[in-house]
C-alpha positions as protocol buffer text, in pm:
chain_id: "A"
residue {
  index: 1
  type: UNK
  ca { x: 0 y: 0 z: 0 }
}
residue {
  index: 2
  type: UNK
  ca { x: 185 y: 340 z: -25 }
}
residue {
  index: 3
  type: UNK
  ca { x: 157 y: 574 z: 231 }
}
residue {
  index: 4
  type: UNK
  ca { x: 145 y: 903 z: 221 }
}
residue {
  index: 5
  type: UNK
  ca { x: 306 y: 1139 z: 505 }
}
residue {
  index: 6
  type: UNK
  ca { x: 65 y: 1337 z: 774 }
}
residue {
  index: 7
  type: UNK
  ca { x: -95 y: 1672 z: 670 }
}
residue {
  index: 8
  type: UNK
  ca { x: 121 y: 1968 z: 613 }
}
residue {
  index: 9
  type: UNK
  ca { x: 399 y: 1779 z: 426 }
}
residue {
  index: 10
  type: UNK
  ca { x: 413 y: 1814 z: 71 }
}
residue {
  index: 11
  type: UNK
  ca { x: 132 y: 1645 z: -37 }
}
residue {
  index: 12
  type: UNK
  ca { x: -3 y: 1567 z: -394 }
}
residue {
  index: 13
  type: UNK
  ca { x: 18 y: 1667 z: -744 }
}
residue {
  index: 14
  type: UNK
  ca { x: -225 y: 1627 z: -1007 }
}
residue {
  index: 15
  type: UNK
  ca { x: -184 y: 1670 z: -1407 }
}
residue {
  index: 16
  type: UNK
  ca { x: -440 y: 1701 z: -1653 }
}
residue {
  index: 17
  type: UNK
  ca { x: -389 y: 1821 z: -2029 }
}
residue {
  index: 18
  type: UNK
  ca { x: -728 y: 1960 z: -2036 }
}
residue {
  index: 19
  type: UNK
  ca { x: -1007 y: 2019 z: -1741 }
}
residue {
  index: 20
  type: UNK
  ca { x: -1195 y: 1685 z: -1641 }
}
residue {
  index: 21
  type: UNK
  ca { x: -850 y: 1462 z: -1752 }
}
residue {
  index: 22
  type: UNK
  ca { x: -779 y: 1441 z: -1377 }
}
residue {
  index: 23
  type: UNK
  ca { x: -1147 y: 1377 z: -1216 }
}
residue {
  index: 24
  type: UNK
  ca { x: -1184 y: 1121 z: -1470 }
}
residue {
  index: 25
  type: UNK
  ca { x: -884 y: 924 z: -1436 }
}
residue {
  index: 26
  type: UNK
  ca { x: -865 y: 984 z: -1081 }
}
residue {
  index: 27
  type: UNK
  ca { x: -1123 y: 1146 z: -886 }
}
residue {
  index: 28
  type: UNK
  ca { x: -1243 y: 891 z: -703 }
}
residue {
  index: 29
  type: UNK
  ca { x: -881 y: 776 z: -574 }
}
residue {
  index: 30
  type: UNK
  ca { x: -829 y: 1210 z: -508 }
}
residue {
  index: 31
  type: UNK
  ca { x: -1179 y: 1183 z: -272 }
}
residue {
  index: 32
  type: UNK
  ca { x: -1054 y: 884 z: -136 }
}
residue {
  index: 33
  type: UNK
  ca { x: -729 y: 1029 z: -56 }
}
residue {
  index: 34
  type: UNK
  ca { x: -872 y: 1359 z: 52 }
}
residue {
  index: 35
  type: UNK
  ca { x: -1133 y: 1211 z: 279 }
}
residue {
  index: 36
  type: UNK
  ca { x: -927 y: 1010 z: 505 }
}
residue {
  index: 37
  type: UNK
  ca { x: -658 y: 1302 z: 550 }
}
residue {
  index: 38
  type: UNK
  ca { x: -803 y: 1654 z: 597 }
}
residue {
  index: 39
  type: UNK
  ca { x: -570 y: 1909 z: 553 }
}
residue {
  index: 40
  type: UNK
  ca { x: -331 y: 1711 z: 264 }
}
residue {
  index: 41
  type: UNK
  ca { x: -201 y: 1963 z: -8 }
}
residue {
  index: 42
  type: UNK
  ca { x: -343 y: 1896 z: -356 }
}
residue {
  index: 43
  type: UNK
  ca { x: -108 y: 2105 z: -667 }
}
residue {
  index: 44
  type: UNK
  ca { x: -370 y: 2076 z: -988 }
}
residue {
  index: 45
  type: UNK
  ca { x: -216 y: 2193 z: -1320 }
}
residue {
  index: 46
  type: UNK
  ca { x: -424 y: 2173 z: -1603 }
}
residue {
  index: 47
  type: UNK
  ca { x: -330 y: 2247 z: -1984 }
}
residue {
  index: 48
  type: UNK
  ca { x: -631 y: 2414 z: -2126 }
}
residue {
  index: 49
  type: UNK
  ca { x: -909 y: 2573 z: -2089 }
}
residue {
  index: 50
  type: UNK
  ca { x: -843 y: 2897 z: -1913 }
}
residue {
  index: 51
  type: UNK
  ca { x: -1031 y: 3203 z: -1847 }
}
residue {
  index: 52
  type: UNK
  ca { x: -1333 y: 2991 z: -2000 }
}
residue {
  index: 53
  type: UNK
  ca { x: -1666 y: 2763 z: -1877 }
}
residue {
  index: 54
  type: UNK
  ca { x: -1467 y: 2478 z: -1853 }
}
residue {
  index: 55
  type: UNK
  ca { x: -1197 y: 2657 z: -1589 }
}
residue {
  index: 56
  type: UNK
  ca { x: -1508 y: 2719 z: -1361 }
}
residue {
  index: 57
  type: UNK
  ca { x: -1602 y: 2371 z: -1436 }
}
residue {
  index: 58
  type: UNK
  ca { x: -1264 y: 2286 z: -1308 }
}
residue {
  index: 59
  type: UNK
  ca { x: -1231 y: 2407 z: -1020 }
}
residue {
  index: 60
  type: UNK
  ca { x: -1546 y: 2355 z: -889 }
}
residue {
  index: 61
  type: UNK
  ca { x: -1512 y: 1995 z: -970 }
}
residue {
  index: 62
  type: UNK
  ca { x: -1144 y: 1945 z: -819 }
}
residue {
  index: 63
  type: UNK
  ca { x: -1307 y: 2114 z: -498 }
}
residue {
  index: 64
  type: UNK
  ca { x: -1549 y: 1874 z: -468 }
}
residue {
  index: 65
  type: UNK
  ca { x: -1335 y: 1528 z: -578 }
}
residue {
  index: 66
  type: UNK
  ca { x: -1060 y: 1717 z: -286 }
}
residue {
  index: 67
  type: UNK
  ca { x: -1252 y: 1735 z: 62 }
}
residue {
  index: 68
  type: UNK
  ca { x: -1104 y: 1937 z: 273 }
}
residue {
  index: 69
  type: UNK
  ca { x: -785 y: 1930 z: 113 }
}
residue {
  index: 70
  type: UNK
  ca { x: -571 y: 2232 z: 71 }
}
residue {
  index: 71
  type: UNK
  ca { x: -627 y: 2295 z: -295 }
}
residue {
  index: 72
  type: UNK
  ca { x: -440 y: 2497 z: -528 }
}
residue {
  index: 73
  type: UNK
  ca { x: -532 y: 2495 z: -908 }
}
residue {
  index: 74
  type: UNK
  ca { x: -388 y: 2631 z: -1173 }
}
residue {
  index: 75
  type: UNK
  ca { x: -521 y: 2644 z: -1582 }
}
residue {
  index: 76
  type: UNK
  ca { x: -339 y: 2771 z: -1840 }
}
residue {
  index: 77
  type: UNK
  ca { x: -444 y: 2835 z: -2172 }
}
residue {
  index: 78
  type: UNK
  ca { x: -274 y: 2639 z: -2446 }
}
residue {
  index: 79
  type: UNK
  ca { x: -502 y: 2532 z: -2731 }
}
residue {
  index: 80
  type: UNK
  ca { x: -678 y: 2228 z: -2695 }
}
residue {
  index: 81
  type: UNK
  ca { x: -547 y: 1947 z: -2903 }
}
residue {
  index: 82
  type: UNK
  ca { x: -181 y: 2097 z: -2965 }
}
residue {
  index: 83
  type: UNK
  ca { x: 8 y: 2073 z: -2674 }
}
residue {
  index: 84
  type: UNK
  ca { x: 283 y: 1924 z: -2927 }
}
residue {
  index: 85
  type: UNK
  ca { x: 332 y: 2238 z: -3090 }
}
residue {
  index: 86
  type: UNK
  ca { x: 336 y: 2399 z: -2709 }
}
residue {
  index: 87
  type: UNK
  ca { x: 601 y: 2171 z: -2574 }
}
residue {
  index: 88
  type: UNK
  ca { x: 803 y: 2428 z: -2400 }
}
residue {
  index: 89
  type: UNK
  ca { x: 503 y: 2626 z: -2246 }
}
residue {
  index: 90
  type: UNK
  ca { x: 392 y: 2312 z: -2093 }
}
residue {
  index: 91
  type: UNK
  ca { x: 739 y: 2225 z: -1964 }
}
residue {
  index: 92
  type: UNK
  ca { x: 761 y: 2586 z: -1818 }
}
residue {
  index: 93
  type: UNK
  ca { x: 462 y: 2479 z: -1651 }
}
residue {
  index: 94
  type: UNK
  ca { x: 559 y: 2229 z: -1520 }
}
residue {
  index: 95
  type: UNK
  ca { x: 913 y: 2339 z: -1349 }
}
residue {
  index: 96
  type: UNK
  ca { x: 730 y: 2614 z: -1225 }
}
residue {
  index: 97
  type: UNK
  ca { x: 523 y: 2340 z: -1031 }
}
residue {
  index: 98
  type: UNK
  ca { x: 801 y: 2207 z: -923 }
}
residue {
  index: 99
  type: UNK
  ca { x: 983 y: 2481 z: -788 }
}
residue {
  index: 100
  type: UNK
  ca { x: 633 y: 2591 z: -578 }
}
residue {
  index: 101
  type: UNK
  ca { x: 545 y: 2215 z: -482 }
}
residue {
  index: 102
  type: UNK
  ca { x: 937 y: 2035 z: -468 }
}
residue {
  index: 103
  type: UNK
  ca { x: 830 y: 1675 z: -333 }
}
residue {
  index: 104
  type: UNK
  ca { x: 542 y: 1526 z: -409 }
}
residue {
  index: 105
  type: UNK
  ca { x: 451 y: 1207 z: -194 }
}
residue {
  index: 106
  type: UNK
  ca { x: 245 y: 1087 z: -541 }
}
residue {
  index: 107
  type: UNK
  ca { x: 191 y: 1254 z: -926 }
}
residue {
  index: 108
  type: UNK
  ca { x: -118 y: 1141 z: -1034 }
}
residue {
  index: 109
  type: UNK
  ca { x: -96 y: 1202 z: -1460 }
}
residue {
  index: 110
  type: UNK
  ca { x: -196 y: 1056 z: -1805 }
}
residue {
  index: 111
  type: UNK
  ca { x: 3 y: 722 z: -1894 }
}
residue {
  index: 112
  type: UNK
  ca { x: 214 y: 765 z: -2207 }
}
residue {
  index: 113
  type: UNK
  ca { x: -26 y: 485 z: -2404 }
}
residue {
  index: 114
  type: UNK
  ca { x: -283 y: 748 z: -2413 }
}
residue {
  index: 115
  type: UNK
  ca { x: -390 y: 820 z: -2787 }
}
residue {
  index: 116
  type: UNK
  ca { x: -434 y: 1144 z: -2742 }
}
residue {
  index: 117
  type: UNK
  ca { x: -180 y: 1360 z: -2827 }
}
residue {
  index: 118
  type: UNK
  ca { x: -233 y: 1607 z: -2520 }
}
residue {
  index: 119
  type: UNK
  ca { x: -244 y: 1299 z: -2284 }
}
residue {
  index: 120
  type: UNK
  ca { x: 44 y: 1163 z: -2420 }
}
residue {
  index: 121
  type: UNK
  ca { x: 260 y: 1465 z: -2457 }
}
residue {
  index: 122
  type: UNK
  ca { x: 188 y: 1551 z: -2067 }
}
residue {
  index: 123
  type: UNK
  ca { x: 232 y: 1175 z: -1966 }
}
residue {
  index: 124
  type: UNK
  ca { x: 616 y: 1228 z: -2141 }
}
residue {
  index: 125
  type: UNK
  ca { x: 696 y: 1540 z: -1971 }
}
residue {
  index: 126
  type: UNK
  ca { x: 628 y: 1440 z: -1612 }
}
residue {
  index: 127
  type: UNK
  ca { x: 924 y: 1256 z: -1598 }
}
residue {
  index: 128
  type: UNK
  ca { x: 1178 y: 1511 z: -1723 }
}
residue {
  index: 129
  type: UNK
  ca { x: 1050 y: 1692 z: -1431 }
}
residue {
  index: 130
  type: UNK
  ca { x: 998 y: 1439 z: -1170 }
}
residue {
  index: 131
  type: UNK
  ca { x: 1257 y: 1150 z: -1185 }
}
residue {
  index: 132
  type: UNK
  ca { x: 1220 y: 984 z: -889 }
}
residue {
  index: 133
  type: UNK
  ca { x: 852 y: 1035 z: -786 }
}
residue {
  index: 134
  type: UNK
  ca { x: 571 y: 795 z: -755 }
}
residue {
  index: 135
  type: UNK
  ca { x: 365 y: 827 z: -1068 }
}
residue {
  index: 136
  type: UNK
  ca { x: 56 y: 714 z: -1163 }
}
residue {
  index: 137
  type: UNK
  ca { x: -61 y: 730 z: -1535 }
}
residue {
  index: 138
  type: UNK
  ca { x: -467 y: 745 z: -1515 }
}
residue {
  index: 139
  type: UNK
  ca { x: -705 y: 640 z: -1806 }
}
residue {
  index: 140
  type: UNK
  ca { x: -947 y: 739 z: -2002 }
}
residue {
  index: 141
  type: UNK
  ca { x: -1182 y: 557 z: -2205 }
}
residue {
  index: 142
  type: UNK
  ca { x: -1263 y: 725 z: -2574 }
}
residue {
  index: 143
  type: UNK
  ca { x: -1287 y: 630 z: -2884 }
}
residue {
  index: 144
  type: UNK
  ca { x: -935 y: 509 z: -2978 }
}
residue {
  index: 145
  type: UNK
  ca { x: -962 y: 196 z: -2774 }
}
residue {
  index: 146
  type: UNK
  ca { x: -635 y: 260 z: -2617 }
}
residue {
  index: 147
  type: UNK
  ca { x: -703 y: 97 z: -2256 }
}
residue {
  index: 148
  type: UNK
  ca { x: -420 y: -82 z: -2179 }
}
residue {
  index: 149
  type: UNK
  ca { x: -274 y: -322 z: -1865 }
}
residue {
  index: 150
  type: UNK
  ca { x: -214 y: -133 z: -1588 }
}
residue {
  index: 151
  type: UNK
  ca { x: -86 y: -251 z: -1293 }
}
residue {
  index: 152
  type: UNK
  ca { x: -168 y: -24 z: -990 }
}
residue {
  index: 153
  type: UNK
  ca { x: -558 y: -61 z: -829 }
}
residue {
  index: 154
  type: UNK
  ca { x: -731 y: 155 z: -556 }
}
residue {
  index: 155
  type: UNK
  ca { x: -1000 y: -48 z: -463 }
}
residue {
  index: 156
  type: UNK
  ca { x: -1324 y: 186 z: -415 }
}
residue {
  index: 157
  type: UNK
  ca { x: -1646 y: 147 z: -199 }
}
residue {
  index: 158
  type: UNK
  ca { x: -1981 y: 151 z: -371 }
}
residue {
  index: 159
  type: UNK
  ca { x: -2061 y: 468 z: -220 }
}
residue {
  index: 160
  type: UNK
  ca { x: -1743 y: 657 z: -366 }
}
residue {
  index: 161
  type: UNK
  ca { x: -1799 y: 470 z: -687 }
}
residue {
  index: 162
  type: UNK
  ca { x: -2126 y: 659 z: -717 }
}
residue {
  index: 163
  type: UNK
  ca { x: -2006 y: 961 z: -577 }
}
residue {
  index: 164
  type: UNK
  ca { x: -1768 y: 1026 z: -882 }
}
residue {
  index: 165
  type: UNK
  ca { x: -2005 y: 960 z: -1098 }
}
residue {
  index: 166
  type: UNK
  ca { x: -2252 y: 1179 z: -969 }
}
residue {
  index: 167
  type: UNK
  ca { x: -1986 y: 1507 z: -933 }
}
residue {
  index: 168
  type: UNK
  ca { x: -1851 y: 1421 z: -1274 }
}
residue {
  index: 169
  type: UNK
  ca { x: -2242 y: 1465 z: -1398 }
}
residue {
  index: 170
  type: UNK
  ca { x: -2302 y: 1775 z: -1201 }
}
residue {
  index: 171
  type: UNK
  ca { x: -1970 y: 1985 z: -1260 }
}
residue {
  index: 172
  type: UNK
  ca { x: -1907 y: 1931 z: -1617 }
}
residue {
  index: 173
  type: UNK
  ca { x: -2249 y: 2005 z: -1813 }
}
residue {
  index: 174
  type: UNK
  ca { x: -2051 y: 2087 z: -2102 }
}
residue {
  index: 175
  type: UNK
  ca { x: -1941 y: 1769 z: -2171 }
}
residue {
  index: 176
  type: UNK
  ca { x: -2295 y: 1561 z: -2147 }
}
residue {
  index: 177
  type: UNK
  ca { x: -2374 y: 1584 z: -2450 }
}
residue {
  index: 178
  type: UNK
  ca { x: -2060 y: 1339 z: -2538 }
}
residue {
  index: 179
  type: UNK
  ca { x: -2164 y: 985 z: -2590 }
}
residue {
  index: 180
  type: UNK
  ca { x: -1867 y: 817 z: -2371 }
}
residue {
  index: 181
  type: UNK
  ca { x: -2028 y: 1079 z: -2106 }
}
residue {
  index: 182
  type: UNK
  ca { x: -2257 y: 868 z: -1889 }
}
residue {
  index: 183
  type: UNK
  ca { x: -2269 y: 662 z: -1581 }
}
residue {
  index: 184
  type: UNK
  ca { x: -2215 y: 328 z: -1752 }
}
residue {
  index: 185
  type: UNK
  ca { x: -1916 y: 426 z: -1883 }
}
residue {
  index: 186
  type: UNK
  ca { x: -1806 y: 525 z: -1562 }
}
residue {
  index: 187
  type: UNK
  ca { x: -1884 y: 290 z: -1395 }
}
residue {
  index: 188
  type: UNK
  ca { x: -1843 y: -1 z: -1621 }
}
residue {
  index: 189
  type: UNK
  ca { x: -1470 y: 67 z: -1643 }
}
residue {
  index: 190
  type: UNK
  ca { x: -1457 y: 58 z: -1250 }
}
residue {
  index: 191
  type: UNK
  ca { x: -1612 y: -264 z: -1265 }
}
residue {
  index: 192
  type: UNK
  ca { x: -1385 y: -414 z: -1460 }
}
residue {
  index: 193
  type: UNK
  ca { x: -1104 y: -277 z: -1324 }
}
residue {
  index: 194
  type: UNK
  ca { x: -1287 y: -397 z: -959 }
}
residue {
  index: 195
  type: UNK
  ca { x: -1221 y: -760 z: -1114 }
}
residue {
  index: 196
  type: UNK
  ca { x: -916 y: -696 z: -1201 }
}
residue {
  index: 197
  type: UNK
  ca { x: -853 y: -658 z: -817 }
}
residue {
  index: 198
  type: UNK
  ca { x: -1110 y: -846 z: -621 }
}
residue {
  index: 199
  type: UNK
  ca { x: -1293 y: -597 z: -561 }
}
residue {
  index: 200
  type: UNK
  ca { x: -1638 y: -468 z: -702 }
}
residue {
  index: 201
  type: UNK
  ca { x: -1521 y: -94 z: -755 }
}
residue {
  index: 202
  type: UNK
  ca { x: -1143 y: 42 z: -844 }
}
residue {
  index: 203
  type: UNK
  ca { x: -940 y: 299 z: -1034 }
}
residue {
  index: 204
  type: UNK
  ca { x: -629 y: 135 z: -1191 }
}
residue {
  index: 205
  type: UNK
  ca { x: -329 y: 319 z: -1303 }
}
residue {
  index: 206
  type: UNK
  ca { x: -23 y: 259 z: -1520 }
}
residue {
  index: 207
  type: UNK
  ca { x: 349 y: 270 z: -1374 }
}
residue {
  index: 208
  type: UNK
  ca { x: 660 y: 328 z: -1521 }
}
residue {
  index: 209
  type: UNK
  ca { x: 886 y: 256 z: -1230 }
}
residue {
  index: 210
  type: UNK
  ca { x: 838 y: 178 z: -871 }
}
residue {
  index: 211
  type: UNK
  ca { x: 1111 y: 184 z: -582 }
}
residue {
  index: 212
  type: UNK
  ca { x: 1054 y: -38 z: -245 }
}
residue {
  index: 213
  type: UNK
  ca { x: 1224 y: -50 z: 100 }
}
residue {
  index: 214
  type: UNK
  ca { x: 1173 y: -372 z: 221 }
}
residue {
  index: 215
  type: UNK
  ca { x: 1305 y: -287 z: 561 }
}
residue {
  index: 216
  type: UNK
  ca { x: 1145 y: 24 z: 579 }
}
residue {
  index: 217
  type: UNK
  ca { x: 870 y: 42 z: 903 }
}
């Protein structure tokens, strides 16, 4: 299980090329987190989508996935779709992050199997910036059929299960008129990925490379 030091310490980040990357990958493992220790610092950085609907969206949203967390959000405004051709904006970005927030207990990002060339492009930068953190790479389903094998599960309870699906229906009404945007898709995924990990309910992320201390208490 990884553990993640007492409030006040350094806390979490989270990555998202554009806003609702991060509460769908990883919302429900954020609440979790959030829930059990009030108090734990939460670093957002998000892509796209600022000074628009979708910012608001944002941070409502992160407030809500982040209980009583101390929150900090940031959204920049790089064009949606072409982070490629924005590569050193978003690495400025994400230095600066570092330099504000220098040791992250976890990094919770796209994988770099993502399809989409935003997802991807962040999941390859994170990295360059933090080499020896714990990383996560989140998914999300679309169209590409790009779900892949991951091998890291938080197990969730029915009731948190539900409870991303209902904040991910009430903070982002500009995306319900998507046709991956629903509660089965939701859901389904976390059932599968509950399977995956005995367990009715999980999120399941991707890792690139994970240091242990056997003798460590």
């Amino acid at each position: 299980m990884i553990g993640l030091r007492p409030a006040g310490r350094d806390g979490i980040v989270a990555l998202g090329a554009h806003c609702d990357d991060i509460a769908i990958g990883a919302g429900a493992s954020l609440y979790t987190i959030c829930a059990a220790r009030p108090g734990l610092r939460v670093d957002a950085l998000v892509l796209s989508g600022g000074g628009t609907e979708r910012e608001d969206e944002e941070r409502a949203a992160l407030a809500a996935f982040c209980p009583g967390a101390e929150l900090r959000l940031t959204v920049l405004k790089l064009p949606d779709g072409r982070l490629p051709a924005h590569w050193d904006e978003a690495k400025n970005a994400l230095e600066d992050l570092r330099a504000a927030q220098t040791r992250p207990d976890l990094i919770f990002a796209p994988w770099a199997g993502d399809a989409h060339q935003d997802h991807r492009g962040l999941a390859k930068l994170v990295p360059t910036v933090w080499r020896d953190h714990l990383t996560l790479g989140y998914e999300i389903v679309k169209w590409d059929g790009d779900l892949g094998r991951p091998a890291v599960y938080q197990p969730l309870d029915d009731e948190v299960a539900e409870t991303k699906v209902r904040l991910l229906q009430e903070h982002y009404p500009s995306q319900r008129h998507r046709p991956w945007y629903d509660r089965e898709a939701f859901l389904g995924l976390a059932r599968i990925r509950g399977i995956e990990c005995n367990a009715r309910y999980a999120e399941a992320f991707h890792v690139n490379k994970l240091t242990i201390d056997l003798a460590g208490g």
